[in-house]
DRENVO-380253 format. One line per 2 residues: number of its first residue (from 1); their letters; for each residue x, y, z of C-alpha. Coordinates in steps of 0.25 Angstrom, whole numbers. Layout:
<rs>
NUM) a) X Y Z  ...
</rs>
This chain:
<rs>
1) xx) 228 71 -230  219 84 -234
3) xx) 213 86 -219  211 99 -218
5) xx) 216 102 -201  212 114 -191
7) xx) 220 120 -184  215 116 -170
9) xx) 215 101 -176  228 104 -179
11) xx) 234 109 -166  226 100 -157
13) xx) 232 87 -164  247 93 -164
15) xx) 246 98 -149  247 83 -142
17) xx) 262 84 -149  265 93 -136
19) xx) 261 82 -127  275 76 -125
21) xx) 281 89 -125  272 96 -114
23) xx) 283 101 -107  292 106 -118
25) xx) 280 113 -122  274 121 -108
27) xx) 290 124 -107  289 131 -120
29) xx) 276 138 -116  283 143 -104
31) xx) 296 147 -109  286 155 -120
33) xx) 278 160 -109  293 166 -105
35) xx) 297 173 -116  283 179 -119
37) xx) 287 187 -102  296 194 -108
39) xx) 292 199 -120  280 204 -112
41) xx) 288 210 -100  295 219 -108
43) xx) 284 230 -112  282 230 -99
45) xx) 296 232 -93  294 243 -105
47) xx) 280 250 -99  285 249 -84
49) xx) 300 258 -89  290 266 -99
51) xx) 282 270 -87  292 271 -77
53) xx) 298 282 -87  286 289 -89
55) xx) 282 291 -74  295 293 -68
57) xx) 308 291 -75  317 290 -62
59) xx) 308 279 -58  315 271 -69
61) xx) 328 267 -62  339 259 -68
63) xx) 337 248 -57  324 247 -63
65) xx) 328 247 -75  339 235 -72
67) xx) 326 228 -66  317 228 -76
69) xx) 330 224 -87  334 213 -76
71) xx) 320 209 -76  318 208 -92
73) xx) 333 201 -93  327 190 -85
75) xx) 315 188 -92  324 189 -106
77) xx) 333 179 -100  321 170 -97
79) xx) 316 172 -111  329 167 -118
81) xx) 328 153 -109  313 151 -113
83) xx) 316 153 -126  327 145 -128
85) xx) 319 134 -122  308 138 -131
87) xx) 316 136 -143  323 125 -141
89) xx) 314 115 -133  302 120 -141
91) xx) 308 117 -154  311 102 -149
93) xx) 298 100 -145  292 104 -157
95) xx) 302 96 -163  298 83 -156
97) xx) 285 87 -158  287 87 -173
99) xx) 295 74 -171  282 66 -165
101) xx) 274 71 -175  282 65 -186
103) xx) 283 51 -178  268 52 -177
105) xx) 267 54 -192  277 45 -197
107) xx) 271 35 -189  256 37 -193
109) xx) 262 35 -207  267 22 -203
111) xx) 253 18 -200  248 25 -215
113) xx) 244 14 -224  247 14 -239
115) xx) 235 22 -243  241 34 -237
117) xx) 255 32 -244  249 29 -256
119) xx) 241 41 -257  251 52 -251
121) xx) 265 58 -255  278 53 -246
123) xx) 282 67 -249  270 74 -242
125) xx) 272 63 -230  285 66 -229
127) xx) 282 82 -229  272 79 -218
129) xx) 283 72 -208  294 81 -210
131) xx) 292 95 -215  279 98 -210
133) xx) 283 93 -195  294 102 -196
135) xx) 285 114 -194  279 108 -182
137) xx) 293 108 -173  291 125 -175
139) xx) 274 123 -174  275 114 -160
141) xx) 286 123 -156  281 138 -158
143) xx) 265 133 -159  263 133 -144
145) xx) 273 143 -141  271 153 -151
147) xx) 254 154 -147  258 155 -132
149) xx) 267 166 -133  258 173 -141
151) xx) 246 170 -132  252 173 -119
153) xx) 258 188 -126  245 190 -130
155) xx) 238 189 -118  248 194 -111
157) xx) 248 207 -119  232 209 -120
159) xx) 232 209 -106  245 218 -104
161) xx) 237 228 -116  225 227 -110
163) xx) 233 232 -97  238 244 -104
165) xx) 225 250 -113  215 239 -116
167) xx) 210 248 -127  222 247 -135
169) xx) 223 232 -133  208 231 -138
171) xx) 212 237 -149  225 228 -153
173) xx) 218 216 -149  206 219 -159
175) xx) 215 219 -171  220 204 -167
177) xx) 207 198 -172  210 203 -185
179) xx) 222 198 -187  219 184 -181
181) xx) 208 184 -193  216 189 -204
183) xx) 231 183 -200  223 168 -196
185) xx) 217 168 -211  229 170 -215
187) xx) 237 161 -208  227 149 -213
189) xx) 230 152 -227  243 151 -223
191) xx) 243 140 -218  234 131 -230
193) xx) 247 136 -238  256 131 -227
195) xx) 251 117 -228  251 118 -244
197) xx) 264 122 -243  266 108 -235
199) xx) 258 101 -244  267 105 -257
201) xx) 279 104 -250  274 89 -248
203) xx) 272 89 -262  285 91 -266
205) xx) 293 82 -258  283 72 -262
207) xx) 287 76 -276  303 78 -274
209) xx) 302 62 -267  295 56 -280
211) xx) 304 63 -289  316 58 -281
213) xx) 313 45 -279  310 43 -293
215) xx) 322 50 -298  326 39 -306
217) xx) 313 38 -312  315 53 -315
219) xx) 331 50 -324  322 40 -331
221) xx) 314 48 -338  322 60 -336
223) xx) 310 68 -331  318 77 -321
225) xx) 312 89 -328  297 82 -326
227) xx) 302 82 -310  306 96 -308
229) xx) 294 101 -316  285 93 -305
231) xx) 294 96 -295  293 111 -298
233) xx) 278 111 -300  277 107 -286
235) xx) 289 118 -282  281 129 -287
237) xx) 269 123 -281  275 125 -268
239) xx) 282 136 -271  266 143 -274
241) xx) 263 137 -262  273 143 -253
243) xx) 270 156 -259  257 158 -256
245) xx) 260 154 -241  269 164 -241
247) xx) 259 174 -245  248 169 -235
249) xx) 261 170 -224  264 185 -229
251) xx) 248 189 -229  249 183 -214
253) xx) 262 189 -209  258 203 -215
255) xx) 244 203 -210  251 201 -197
257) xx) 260 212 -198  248 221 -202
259) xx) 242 218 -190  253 220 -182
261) xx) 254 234 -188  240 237 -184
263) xx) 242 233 -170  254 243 -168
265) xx) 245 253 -175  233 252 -166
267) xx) 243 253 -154  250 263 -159
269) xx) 237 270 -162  228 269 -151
271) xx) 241 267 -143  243 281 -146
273) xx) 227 287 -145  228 279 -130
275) xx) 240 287 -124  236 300 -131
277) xx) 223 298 -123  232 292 -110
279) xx) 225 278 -110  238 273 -111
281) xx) 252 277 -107  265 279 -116
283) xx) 272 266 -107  260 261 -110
285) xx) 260 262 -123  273 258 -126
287) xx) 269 245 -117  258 241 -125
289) xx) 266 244 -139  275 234 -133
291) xx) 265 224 -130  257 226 -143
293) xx) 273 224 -151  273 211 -141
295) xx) 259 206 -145  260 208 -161
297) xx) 276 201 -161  268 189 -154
299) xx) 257 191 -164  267 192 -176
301) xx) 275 180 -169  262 171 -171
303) xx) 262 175 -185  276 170 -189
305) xx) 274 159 -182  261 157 -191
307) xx) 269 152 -204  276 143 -192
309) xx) 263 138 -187  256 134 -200
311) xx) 269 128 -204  265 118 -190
313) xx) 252 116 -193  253 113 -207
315) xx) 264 103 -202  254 98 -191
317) xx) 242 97 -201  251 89 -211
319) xx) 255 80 -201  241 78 -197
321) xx) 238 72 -210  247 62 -209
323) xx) 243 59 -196  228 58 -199
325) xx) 230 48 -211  222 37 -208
327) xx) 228 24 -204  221 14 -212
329) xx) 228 1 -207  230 2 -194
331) xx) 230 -11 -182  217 -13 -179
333) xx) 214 -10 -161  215 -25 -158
335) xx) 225 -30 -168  234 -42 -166
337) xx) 246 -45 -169  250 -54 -180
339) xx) 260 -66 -175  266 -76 -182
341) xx) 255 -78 -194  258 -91 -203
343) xx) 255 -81 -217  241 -86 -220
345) xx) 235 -74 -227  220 -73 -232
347) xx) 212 -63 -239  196 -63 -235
349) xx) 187 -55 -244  198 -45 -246
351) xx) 194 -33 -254  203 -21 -255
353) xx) 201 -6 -263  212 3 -258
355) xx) 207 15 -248  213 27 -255
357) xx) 206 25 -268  197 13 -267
359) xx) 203 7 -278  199 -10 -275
361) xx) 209 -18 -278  202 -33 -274
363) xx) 189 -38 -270  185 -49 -260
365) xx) 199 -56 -260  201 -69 -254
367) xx) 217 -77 -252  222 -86 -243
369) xx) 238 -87 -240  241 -99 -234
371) xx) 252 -98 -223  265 -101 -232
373) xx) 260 -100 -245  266 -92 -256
375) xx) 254 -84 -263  258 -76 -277
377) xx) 248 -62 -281  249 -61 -296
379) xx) 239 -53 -306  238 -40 -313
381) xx) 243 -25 -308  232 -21 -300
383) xx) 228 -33 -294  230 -32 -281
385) xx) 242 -40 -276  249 -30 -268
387) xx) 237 -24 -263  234 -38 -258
389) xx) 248 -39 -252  246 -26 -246
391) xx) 234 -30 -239  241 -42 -231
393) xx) 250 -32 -222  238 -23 -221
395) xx) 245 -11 -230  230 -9 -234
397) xx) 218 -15 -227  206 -22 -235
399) xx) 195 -14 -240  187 -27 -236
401) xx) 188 -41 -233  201 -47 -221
403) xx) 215 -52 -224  221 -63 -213
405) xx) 234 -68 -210  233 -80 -202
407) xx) 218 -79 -201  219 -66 -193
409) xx) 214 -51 -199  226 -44 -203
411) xx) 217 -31 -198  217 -40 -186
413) xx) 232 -39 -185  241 -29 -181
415) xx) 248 -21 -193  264 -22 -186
417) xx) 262 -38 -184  255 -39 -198
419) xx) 265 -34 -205  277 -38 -198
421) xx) 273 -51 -204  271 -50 -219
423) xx) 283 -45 -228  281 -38 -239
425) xx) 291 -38 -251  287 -28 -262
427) xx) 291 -25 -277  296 -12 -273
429) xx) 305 -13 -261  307 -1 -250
431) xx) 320 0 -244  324 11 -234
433) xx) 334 19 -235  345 12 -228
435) xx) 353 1 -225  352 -14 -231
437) xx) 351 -19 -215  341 -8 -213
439) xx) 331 -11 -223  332 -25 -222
441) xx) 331 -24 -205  319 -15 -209
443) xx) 312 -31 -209  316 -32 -195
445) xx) 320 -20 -188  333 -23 -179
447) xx) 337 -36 -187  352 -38 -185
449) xx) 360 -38 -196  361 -54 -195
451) xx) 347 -55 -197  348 -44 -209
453) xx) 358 -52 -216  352 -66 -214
455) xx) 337 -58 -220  344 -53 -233
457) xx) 352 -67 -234  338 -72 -236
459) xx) 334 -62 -247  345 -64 -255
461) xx) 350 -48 -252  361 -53 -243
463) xx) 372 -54 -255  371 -42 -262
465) xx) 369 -34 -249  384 -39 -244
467) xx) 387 -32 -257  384 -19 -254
469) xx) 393 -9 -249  389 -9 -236
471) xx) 382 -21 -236  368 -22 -225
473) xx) 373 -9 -221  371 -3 -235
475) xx) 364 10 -238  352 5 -247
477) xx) 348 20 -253  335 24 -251
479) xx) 325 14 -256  338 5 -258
481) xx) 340 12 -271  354 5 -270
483) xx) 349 -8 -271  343 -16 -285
485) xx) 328 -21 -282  333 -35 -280
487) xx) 341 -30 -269  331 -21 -264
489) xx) 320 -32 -264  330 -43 -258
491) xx) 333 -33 -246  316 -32 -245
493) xx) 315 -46 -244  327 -48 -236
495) xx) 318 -36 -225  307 -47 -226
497) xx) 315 -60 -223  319 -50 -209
499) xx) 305 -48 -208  302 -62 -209
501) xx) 287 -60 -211  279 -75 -212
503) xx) 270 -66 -224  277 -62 -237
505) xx) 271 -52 -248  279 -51 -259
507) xx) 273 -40 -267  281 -40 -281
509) xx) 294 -42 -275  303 -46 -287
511) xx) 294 -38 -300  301 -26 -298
513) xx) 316 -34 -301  326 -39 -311
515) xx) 326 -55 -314  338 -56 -306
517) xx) 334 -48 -293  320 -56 -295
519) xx) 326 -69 -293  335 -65 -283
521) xx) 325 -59 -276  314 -72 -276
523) xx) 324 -80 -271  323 -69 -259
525) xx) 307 -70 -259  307 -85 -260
527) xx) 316 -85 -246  307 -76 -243
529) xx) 294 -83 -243  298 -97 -237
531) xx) 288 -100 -226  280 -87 -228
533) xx) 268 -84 -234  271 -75 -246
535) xx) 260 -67 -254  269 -63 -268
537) xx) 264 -53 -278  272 -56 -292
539) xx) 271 -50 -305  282 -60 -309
541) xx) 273 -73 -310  288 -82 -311
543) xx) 290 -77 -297  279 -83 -293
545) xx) 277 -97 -297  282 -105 -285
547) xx) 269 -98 -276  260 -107 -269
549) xx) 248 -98 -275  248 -88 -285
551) xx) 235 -79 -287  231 -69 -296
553) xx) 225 -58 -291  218 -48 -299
555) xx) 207 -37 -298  198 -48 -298
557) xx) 205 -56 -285  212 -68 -284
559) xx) 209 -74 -298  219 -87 -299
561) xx) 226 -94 -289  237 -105 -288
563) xx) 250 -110 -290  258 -104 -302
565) xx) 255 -120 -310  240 -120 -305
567) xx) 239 -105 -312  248 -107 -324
569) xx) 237 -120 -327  227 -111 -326
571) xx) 229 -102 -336  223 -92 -331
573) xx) 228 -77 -327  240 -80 -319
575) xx) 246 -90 -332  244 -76 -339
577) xx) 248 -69 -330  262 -78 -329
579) xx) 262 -81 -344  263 -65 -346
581) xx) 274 -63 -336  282 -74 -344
583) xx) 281 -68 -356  290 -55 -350
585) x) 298 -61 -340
</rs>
């Protein structure tokens, strides 16, 4: 996620956000269009009474007077309802805005495969859909708003100038050059600090997650003192980073204000030569101060909103990267769906490296699952069991070679109907924060609690969750740090009996527990697997011997295969493999 973006890319990708809020936004437009009337009529309310005084004061009556008040009370009065309107409904649409952008990118993430997650920080992802869009509610909002303002005023003021001394006017408007150069190479340094700031900021939260999560990890060891000294190198980090945006904003805001000074100077200067000379009148003069203090408070208004704007487009680029993360699996254009499959499973010539670093992992793989059969994966760390399990629901796509399920190409198949029928039990189970009945629902979203009950019955979790304090309605902690792993595991199995998937991956589903939770916990599994076909992963070999094939996958492939008796006879590396297991257990 290094792509460096312009600016112009960046705009013209964020602009179709507007489309559904079209009206909200010409409204805005309009109602800015309103307010920017008055600020313009008032020099020249000021010029005509300047006048008026000069070439005949009786001319200058209070009905007149009453008029010209009357008529600038109106247009104040019209100013106060546009921007009420501007304030509040242009807020909302930026929120909304801000709110579609985050369904798109929480969405796309969805659809991210592992490699992504395996390469990048929850903590950056998590920066990325919350504190960076909160910029854009203020960019979306003021962006369009803040730019048409300025525009129409400038325009509007060039053309009124030019109507009073074009000389003078030629003059200011020489020295805006300059100060677009100087302030816009400014405001790009600016905003590369911006976008570090965001990126450390990333960092942090990334850092302050890991810690936390791992607090107990932390006590172990008691490094608490190793934790704040990487947390306060990353603080002081930040803290250097923020600096030097703050000095990059006070070289922009100040070069700003020298430029404002020199504007007033010129007018005051050559201001003065013109009236001396009587090019220009005093009203006149007084007009075109006016205009001139308009034209730079709209200039110095772009400014501040400068820090405002890099903030939305550092939030806009960021979100970009997530958005253009490439979707390695996705459904292929004339996918089918998968109905019904008996379980059969085979690998064809399967080779596999992963994308991210090209590490290969097998090499020409060939397995057949027979509809039904209960197949073991057993071999040393590294092998590639889980990869092989990984491949099945298509959480990473062969480098080479096809996997079928029932004869059909699971690229073949759509991901949803895939995946909706294989259940996958790990070693480390992920339970949501929540209930007991959420996160066993979560297997078939809007089961009834009848349907709950009968699923964890059927794992074995349906005792000790009666014992809870609440019972199904329980609040499991986040992660279920309030449950034991056995517990956990049951209640993950208890999600796959809801789910009732014909293709069962059991990847190290009992290593991870104590003798008493294991057994508990393979009763569950052996439920479990009745009528399907189940593909185990098993480090503990003695959970394994009633499989209708065991193979031993190594770096090498499939090296032995066949029942625990035929293997044990054999001798061969899966009756070392077992005899070493023995020996600890």
């Amino acid at each position: 996620m290094d792509r460096k973006y312009k600016s112009r890319e960046l705009l013209r990708r964020f602009l179709p956000y507007y489309k559904n809020h079209k009206r909200v936004l010409f409204t805005d437009l309009f109602c800015a269009a309103l307010t920017t009337v008055c600020e313009i009529v008032l020099p020249l309310i000021v010029r005509f009474i300047t006048d008026q005084a000069m070439t005949d004061v009786t001319l200058l009556t209070f009905s007149l007077i009453g008029k010209l008040a009357g008529l600038y009370l109106v247009l104040r009065l019209i100013d106060v309802v546009a921007y009420y309107y501007m304030a509040v409904n242009g807020h909302v649409m930026g929120a909304k805005i801000e709110t579609d952008m985050r369904r798109d990118a929480y969405a796309h993430l969805q659809r991210l495969s592992d490699t992504f997650y395996n390469n990048t920080k929850v903590g950056q992802i998590m920066g990325r859909i919350t504190n960076d869009l909160f910029d854009v509610t203020e960019f979306a909002h003021h962006c369009p708003e803040e730019f048409f303002i300025a525009g129409l005023k400038g325009v509007v003021s060039f053309f009124i100038l030019c109507s009073i001394n074009i000389p003078l006017t030629v003059i200011i408007f020489c020295i805006i050059p300059f100060m677009v150069v100087i302030c816009g190479n400014l405001n790009m340094k600016f905003r590369a600090m911006s976008k570090k700031q965001r990126v450390q900021v990333g960092e942090l939260n990334a850092r302050i997650e890991d810690s936390l999560l791992g607090h107990k990890v932390v006590e172990a060891f008691a490094n608490e003192e190793l934790e704040n000294a990487r947390f306060e190198e990353g603080n002081q980090n930040f803290y250097l980073i923020k600096k030097k945006y703050y000095v990059y904003m006070g070289l922009f805001v100040c070069s700003t204000r020298l430029f404002d000074g020199i504007m007033y100077l010129a007018t005051l200067v050559a201001g003065g030569y013109f009236v001396v000379n009587g090019s220009i009148s005093p009203s006149d003069l007084v007009a075109y101060i006016m205009y001139v203090t308009t034209f730079i408070a709209t200039v110095r208004r772009i400014i501040e909103f400068a820090e405002q704007f890099q903030r939305g487009m550092t939030g806009i680029e960021r979100f970009l990267e997530i958005m253009d993360a490439d979707i390695e699996i996705f459904d292929e254009p004339n996918a089918k769906p998968l109905e019904k499959p008996a379980g059969k499973i085979e690998f064809r010539d399967v080779t596999f490296e992963y994308p991210d670093d090209h590490n290969q992992v097998f090499r020409h793989l060939n397995l057949t699952i027979r509809p039904g059969e209960k197949v073991a994966l057993v071999g040393p760390s590294g092998g590639g069991k889980t990869t092989l399990c990984s491949l099945i629901p298509r959480f990473y796509d062969t480098t080479e070679g096809s996997i079928l399920i029932d004869d059909k190409n699971i690229r073949e198949l759509t991901l949803k109907s895939l995946r909706s029928n294989i259940g996958v039990v790990q070693q480390e189970v992920y339970l949501f924060s929540g209930t007991v009945y959420e996160n066993i629902s979560y297997g078939k979203p809007g089961a009834s609690m009848e349907e709950v009950v009968e699923a964890a019955k059927r794992s074995g979790a349906h005792e000790f969750i009666t014992q809870l304090k609440d019972g199904y309605h329980t609040y499991i902690g986040e992660r279920g740090v309030k449950l034991s792993g056995g517990q956990k595991q049951r209640i993950s199995i208890a999600r796959m009996f809801l789910k009732d998937a014909p293709i069962i991956i059991l990847d190290e589903a009992t290593s991870a527990l104590d003798n008493e939770s294991e057994y508990e916990v393979a009763k569950s599994l052996e439920e479990l697997a009745k009528g399907r076909t189940t593909l185990t992963v098993a480090h503990r070999l003695s959970t394994i011997r009633n499989s209708d094939r065991i193979m031993v996958l190594t770096e090498n492939g499939i090296t032995e295969e066949g029942t625990h008796e035929e293997l044990m006879t054999l001798k061969g590396q899966y009756y070392n493999l077992y005899q070493m297991a023995s020996r600890f257990q």
